[in-house]
N, C-alpha and C positions, 0 to 999 in steps of 0.2 A: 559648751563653755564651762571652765572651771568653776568651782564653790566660791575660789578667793575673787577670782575677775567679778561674780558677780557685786559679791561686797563691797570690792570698791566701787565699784559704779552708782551702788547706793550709796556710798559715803560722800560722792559729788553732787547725785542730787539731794542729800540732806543739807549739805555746804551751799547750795544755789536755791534752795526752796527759803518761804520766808517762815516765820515759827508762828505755831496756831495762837502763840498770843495776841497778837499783833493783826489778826486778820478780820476783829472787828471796829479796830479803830485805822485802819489802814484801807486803799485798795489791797486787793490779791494781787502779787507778785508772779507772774510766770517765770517755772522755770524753763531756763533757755535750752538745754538740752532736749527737754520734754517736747519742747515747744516746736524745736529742729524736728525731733523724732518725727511727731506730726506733720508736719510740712513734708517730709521725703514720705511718708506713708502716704500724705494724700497725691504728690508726684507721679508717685511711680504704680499708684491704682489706676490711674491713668489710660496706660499701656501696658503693652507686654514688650515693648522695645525699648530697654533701658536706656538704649543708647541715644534713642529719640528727646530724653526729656532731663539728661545726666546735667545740663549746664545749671537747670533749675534744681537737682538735687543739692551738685556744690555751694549755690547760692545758699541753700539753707543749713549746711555742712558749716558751712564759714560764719553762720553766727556763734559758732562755740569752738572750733577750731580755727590758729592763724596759719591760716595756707595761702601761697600766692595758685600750686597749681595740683589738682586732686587728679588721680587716674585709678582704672579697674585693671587688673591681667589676669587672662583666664588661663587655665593649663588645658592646651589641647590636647597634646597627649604626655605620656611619663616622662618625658624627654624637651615636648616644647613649650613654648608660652607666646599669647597673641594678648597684643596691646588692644582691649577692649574698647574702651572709652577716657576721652582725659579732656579735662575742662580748669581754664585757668590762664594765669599772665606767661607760662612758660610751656610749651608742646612739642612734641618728640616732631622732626621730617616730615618721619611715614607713621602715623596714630593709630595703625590696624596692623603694623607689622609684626611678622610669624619671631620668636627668638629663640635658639637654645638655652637650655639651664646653663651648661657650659659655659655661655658666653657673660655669665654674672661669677662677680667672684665669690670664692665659698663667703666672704661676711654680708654680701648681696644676696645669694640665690633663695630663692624661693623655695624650701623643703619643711614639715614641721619642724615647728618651736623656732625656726630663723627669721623670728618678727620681732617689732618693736621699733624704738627709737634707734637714730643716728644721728647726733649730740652736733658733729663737724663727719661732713662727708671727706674733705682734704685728708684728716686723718684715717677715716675707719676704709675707705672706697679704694680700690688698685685698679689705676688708668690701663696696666697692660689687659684687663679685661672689657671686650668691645662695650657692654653696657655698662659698668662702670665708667670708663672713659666719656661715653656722651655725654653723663649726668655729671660728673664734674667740668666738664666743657660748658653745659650749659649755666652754669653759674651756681647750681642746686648746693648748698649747705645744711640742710638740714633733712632730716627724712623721717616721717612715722610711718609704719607699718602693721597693717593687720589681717590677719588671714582670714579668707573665704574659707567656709567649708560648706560639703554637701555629703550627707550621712556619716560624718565621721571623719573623711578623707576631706584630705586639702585638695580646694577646687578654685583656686587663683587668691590674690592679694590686691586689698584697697589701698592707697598709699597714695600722701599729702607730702609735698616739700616745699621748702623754703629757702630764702637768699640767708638769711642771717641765722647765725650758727647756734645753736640752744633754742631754739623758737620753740619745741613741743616741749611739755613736762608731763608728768605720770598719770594728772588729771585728763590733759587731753587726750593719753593712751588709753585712759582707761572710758573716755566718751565715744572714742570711734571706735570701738568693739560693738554697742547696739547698733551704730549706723552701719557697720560691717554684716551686723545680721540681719537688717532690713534689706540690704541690698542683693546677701547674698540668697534670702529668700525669693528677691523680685527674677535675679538671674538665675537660678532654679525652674521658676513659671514658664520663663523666656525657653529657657533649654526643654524643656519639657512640651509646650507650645510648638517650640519648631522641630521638634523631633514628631510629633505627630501630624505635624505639616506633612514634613519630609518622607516621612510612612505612608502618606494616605496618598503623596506625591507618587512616590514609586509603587506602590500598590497600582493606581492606576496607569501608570507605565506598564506594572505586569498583565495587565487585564488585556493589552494589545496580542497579547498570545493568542487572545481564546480565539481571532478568526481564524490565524496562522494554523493553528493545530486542528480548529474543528474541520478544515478543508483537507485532511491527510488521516488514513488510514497507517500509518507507517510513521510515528514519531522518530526513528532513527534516520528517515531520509530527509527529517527536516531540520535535524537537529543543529548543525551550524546558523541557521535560522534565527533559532529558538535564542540560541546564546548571545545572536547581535542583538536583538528585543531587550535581553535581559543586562549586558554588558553594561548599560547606563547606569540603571538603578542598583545592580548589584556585581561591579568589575571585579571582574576575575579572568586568569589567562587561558586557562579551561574547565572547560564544564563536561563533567563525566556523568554518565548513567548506567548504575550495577544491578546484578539482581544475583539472588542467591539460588542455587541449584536444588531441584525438588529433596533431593537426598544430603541438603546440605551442608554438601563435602566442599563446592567451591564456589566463588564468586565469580559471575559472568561480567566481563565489560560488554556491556550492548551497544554502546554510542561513544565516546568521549569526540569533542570539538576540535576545531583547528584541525591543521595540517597533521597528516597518519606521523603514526612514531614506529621508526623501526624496531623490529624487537621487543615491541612493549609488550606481553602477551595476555591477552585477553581473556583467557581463564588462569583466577588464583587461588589454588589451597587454602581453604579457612582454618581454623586454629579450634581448638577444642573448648569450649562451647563456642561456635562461630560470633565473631564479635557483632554482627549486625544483625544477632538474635537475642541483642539484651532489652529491648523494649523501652530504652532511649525515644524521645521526643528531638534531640538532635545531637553532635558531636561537634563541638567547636576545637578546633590546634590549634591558638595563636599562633604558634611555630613545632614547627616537627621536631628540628633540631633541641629543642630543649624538653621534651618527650624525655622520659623514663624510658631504662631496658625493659621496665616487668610491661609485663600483659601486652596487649597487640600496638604492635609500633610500625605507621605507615611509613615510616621513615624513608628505607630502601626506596617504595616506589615513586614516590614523593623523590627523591633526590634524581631517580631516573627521569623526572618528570622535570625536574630543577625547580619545583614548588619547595616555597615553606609554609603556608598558613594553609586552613582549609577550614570548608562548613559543610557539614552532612545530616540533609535531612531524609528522614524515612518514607516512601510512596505508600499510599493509602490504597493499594490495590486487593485484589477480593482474589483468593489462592495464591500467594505468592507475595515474598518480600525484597524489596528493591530501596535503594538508595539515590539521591540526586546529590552529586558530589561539586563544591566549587571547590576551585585551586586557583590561590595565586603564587606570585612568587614573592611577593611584598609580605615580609614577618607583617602579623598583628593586624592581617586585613580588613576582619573580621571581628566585629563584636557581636554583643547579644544583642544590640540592636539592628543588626544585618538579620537575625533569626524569624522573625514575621516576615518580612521578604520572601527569601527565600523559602517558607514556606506556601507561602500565597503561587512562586513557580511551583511546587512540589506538587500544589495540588492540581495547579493547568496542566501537569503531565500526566501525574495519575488517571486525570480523568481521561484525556487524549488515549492513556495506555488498555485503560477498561475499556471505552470504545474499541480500540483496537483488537482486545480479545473478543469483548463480541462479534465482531464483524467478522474473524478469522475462525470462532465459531461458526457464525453464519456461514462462511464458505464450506468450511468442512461439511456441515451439514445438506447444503445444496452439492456437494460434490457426492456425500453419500446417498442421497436423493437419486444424484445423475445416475450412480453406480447402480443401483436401484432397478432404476429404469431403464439399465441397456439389460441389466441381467433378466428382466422381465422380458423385453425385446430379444434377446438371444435364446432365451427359452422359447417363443416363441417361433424365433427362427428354426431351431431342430426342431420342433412340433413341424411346423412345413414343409422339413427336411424327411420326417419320415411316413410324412403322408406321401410325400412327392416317390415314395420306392414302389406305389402302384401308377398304374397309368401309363401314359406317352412318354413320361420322362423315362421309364426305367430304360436300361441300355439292351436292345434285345438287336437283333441281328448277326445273320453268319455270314452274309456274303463276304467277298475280298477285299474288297474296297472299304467298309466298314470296320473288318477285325484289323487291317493298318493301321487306321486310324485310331482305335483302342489298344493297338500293341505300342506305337508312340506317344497315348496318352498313360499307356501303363510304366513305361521308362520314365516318365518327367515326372511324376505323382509322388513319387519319395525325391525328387528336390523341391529347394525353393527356390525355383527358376520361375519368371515371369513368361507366361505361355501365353500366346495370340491362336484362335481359332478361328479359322475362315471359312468362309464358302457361303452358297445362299440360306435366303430367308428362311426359317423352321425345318435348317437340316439338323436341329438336335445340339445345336451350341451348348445350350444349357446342360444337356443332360451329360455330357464329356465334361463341363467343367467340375459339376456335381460328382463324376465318376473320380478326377483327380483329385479334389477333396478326399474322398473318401478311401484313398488309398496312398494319402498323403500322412505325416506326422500331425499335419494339424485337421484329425479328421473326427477329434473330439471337439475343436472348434467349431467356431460357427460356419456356415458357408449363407454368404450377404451379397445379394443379386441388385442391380440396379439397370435399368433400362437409359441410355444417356439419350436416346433421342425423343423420350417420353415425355420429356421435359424443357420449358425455355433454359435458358440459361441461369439466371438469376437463380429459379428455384433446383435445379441441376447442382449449383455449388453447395447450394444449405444442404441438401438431401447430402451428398456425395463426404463434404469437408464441416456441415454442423454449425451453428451461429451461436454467439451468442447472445445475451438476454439485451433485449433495445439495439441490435446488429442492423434490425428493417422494422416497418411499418409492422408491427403481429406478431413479434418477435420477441413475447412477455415471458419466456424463461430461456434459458439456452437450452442444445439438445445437443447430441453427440450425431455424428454425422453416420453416414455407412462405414466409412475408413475406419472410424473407430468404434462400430460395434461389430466391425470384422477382427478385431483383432483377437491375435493366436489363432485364426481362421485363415479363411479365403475369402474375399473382397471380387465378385464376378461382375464386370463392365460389359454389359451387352451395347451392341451398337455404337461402341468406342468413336466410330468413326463419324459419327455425328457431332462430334464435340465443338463448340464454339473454340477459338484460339487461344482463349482468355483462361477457359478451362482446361486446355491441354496444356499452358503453359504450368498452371498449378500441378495437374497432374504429374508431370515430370520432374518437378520437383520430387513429390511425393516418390516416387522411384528412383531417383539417383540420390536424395536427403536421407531417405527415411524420414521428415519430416512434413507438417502442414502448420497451418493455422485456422482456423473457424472461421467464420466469416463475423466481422465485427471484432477480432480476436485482436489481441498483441505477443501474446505466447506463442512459442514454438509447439509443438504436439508431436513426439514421437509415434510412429507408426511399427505395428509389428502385423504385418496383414500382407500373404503373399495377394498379386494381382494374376486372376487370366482375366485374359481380355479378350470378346470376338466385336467379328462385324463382317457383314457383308458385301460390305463396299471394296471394289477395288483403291486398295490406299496406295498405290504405285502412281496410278493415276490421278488420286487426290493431291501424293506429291508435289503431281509436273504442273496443279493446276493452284495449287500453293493454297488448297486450304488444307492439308494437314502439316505438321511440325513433323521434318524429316529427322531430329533426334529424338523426339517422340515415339515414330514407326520403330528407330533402331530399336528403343528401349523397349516396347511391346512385342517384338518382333524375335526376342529373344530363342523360342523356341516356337513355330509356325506349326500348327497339325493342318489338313486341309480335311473338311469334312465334305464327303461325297451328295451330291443330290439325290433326293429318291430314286430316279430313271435310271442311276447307275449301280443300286441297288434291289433291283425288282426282288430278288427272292426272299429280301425281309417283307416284302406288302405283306404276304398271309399272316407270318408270326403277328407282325404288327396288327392287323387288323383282328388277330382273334384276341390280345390283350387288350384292344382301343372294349371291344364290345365288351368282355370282361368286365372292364371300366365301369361302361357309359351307362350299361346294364343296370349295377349297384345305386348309381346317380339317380336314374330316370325314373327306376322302380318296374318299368315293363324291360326288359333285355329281351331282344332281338333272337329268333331261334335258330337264325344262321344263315346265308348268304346264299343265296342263287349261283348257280356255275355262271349263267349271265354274265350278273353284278361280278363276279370274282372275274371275270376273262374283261372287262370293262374295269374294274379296279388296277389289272396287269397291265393292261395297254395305254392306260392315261400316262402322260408325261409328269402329272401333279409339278408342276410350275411351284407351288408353295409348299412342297415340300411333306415333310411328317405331318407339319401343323394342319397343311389342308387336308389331309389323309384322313387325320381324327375330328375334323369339322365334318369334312363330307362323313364319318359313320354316324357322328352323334345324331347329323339330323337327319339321315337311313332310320336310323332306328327309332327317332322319336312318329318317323311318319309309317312306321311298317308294323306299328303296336302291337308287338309283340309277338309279330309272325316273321314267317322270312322277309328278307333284304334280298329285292328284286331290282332290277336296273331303273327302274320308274323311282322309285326310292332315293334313287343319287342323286347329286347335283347335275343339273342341264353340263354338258361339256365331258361329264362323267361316263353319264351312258350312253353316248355315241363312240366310246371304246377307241377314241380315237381323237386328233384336233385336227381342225379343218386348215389346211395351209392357204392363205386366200381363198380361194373357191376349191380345192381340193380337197380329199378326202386320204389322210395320211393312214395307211394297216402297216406296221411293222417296219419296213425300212425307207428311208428318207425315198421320195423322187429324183429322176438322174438334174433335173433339173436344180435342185436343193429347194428350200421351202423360201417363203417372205415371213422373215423371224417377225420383222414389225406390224405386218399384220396379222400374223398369232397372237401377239402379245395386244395389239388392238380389240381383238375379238373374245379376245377371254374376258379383258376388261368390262366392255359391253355384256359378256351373259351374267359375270357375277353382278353387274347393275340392273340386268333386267328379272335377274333370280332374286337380288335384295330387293328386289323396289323400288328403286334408288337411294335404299337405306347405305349409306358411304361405310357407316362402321362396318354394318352387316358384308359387303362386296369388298372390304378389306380382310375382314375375316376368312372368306370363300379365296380368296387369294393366296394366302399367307403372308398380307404386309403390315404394314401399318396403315394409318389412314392418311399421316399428312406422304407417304412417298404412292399412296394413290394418290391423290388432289395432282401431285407431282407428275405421273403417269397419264393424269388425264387430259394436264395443258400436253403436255409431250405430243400426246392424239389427239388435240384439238377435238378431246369427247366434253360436256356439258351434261347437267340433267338431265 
């Protein structure tokens, strides 16, 4: 308030106060302005809602002003004005209606220094303007005027009118300037009061984020989310989220809301020194459109976008700098009072986004774990890969029948064709499939065996396809399956043909996909892992009997080797037998000094039913019982050294009988000696076999045999 306003204001209260001479043979005189002052001060300490108690301010207004009716108008923004409060014999309609400046004429409108009195509204007021026209309609002749302010700036007008023309004079202009600044200090408190309302209001509106975002690993997939949360407390048409590139050449769009935009592009060239590396606490545009050419002007994208205003505050993240962007389209959306706001989201995201790096740490870190542990696992695999080039596995034999079957496994070995190996039990699956690795391209890979009838089902797919962590019951980290620690290798399926339906159906996937998933998984999982597959089961006839998947067989079935039984290979027994001892020798610690012509004419003429496997079972326990002497017929297994098998009751030497033999009770009675040479130890008489144990148990209902 000016030096001279003050002066007069004392020169009224000197004119209304009584004179110290007179004050001790008199009462004391109050003066009335003082006296008013007082009264609206003790009013409006009251409350902080002016408007609640403005009738009893006028009351006390009117002991020194002649007003029929007093009102407040605030300016809401640069442009409009809201009818505050009015109290009196005359009242506008609507007493909280929004108005333009525009709509007052220029000797009306509200801007500095257009205060004061209006002598006769008839003359000074033009009815073509809507607010002027009311106030002369309603009978108003007179008018004082005084500005509100608040630091400076005009922040609305108190204003008193009257029916009769001349009613204020310079005294009463210069008295409603103090009540002008009581008041306009009480609406200050008020503005200020509910601005912290309204702050601590939408503050807890933002704080609804925090379950929305702590339940998500990925703030980008919840982002249109995040912005309906926020839409209330802080409207705007989109909400973007930027981050600047490690080498801070360009800004990434990570998120923005709403509906995709064509063409909008999502990385953008930063400018030299990039603008969202100037260590800004935020970036407010009223409007873009009235933006400067010089320095960085979002104008462009902003107009692609059909925004004008915007508020950009800075992410509080740990390596790296990012921005949370509003836009609206509405100029001047935004003030400084939106900036605690929108900071309070800046920092629900932040943190959501730091989670998010930790957690994607965490993965990577568990993934470099997993990588870890197959490469331990694979190094282990060729560890038993090149233990496995001594022993029964190596490939030794020269008969016919044998070198076919390694000239066919020697052609498919440089592709990656899916090979199926057939024929019985421990004719050496393995060691052909071993062979084709190793003369395959991926023969610096691993080679990854797995046994499918070793196992139920359930634990079959973990082994086979891998789990993830909490997939089952035990299942406290994930692990990578055989498929994929075969890979750039060979992936070998023994006993294929035992597979439940459930696992053949995944299987074939895997062969016609290239693809799987873990179990417990939702990820796809490329595979790069050739498959052979054997079994000895006839799968033609597993077909007709509908437990196996006839697009399954095609796909295994790709290239078929048949592998020969031992009996049709007799003139490897010796080779093999003098490598089994070799072996067993090294293992046992006594090796065997060599074989009886006996035991050798008795090793020629058995049919070995189990194949290789029973070949080098029967010498291991030759030699463990012949300590270290010769390997005499007594030394073999019972069925071995009778150099022959008994067909029923007959005694087979060399060529069948004209009558042919009773195949099922050969196969009964072999059953029986391996049970009365185990014990009736089952694993032990499966071994002496060459089967398994659950396809003995199988064998034994077959023969209606028992303990």
């Amino acid at each position: 308030m000016s030096h001279g306003a003050s002066s007069t204001r004392e020169d009224v209260r000197r004119r209304t106060a009584v004179s110290p001479g007179t004050a001790a043979s008199a009462p004391l005189e109050t003066d009335p302005l003082a006296a008013a002052l007082s009264r609206i001060a003790r009013v409006v300490s009251e409350t902080l809602e002016l408007k609640d108690v403005f009738a009893r301010v006028a009351e006390a207004a009117a002991t020194v002003l002649p007003f029929e009716t007093m009102g407040v108008s605030r300016l809401e923004t640069p442009d409009t004005m809201r009818i505050y409060a009015v109290a009196g014999s005359s009242k506008p309609a609507d007493p909280s209606r929004v108005v333009r400046l525009d709509e007052f004429s220029p000797n009306l409108r509200p801007r500095p220094g257009n205060h004061g009195r209006i002598d006769d509204a008839t003359r000074t007021l033009d009815p073509d303007f809507p607010v002027d026209r009311d106030i002369l309609q309603s009978g108003v002749r007179s008018i004082l005027r005084t500005p509100l302010a608040r630091g400076g700036q005009l922040a609305g007008t108190i204003w008193f009118t009257s029916a009769r023309p001349g009613a204020f004079t310079a005294d009463h202009e210069t008295a409603a300037g103090p009540i002008a600044d009581l008041l306009a200090l009480a609406l200050e408190h008020e503005r200020l009061f509910s601005l912290e309302t309204s702050r601590r209001r939408r503050l807890d509106g933002i704080d609804s984020l925090l379950p929305m975002i702590a339940g998500t690993l990925d703030v980008r997939g919840v982002f249109n989310r995040v912005s309906e949360i926020v839409q209330p407390v802080l409207p705007h048409d989109r909400l973007m989220l930027t981050s600047l590139s490690a080498d801070r050449s360009e800004i990434t769009v990570d998120a923005i809301s709403g509906e995709p935009i064509p063409d909008f592009p999502t990385r953008i060239p930063t400018v030299d020194p990039p603008p969202c590396h100037q260590g800004a606490e935020y970036v407010l545009i009223p409007d873009v459109e009235e933006q400067s050419e010089a320095g960085p002007n979002p104008r462009a994208k902003c107009r692609q976008l059909g925004m004008r205003s915007l508020l950009k505050i800075p992410l509080r993240i740990d390596g790296g700098v990012g921005w949370l962007v509003f836009l609206s389209r509405t100029p001047r959306q935004y003030s400084e009072d939106d900036v605690v706001v929108a900071r309070r989201v800046a920092d629900h995201v932040s943190l959501a986004l730091s989670h998010q790096r930790l957690a994607e740490e965490e993965r990577r870190a568990a993934e470099a774990r997993e990588r870890a542990a197959h490469l331990e696992q694979r190094v282990q695999a060729l560890k038993d890969q090149l233990e496995t080039t001594l022993g029964y596995r190596r490939v030794i034999g020269e008969s016919k029948n044998w070198k076919a079957a390694l000239t066919q496994a020697a052609k498919v070995a440089p592709t990656e064709t899916t090979v199926l190996l057939t024929g019985e039990s421990g004719t050496g699956k393995e060691v052909v499939a071993r062979f084709i690795h190793r003369g395959s391209p991926r023969a610096n890979g691993p080679f990854v065996g797995l046994n499918c009838a070793a196992l139920p089902e359930t634990l079959l797919e973990s082994e086979l396809f891998g789990h993830e962590k909490g997939a089952f019951t035990g299942a406290v980290a994930a692990r990578a399956g055989r498929i994929e620690q075969a890979a750039g290798g060979v992936l070998f399926l023994d006993e294929v043909g035992e597979m439940t339906p459930a696992v053949q159906a995944k299987l074939l996937r895997v062969l016609q996909e290239r693809e799987y998933q873990r179990l417990g998984g939702t990820r796809p999982i490329k595979t790069d892992a050739r498959v052979v597959a054997a079994t000895n089961r006839n799968l033609e006839a597993a077909l007709a009997r509908g437990e196996f998947r006839e697009d399954l067989y095609y796909r295994l079935r790709v290239f078929e080797i048949r592998l020969p039984p031992l009996r049709e290979r007799r003139e490897d027994i010796l080779p093999m037998a003098e490598a089994f001892l070799e072996e067993i020798g090294s293992v046992v610690g006594r090796p065997a000094a060599g074989i009886s012509h006996q035991a050798l004419e008795a090793l020629l003429s058995y049919p070995w039913p189990g194949n290789v496997r029973e070949l080098r079972n029967a010498l291991e326990r030759a030699t463990i019982l012949c300590d270290g002497g010769l390997i005499t017929i007594e030394h073999l297994p019972m069925g071995v050294g009778q150099r022959g098998v008994m067909a029923g009751r007959h005694e087979i030497n060399g060529a069948f009988p004209s009558g042919g033999v009773n195949l099922r009770g050969v196969e009964r009675d072999l059953i029986m000696k391996a049970l009365q040479e185990a014990q009736n130890n089952r694993s032990h008489a499966a071994r002496l076999l060459g089967i398994t144990r659950s396809r003995l148990y199988s064998r034994m209902q077959k023969h209606g045999l028992s303990a």
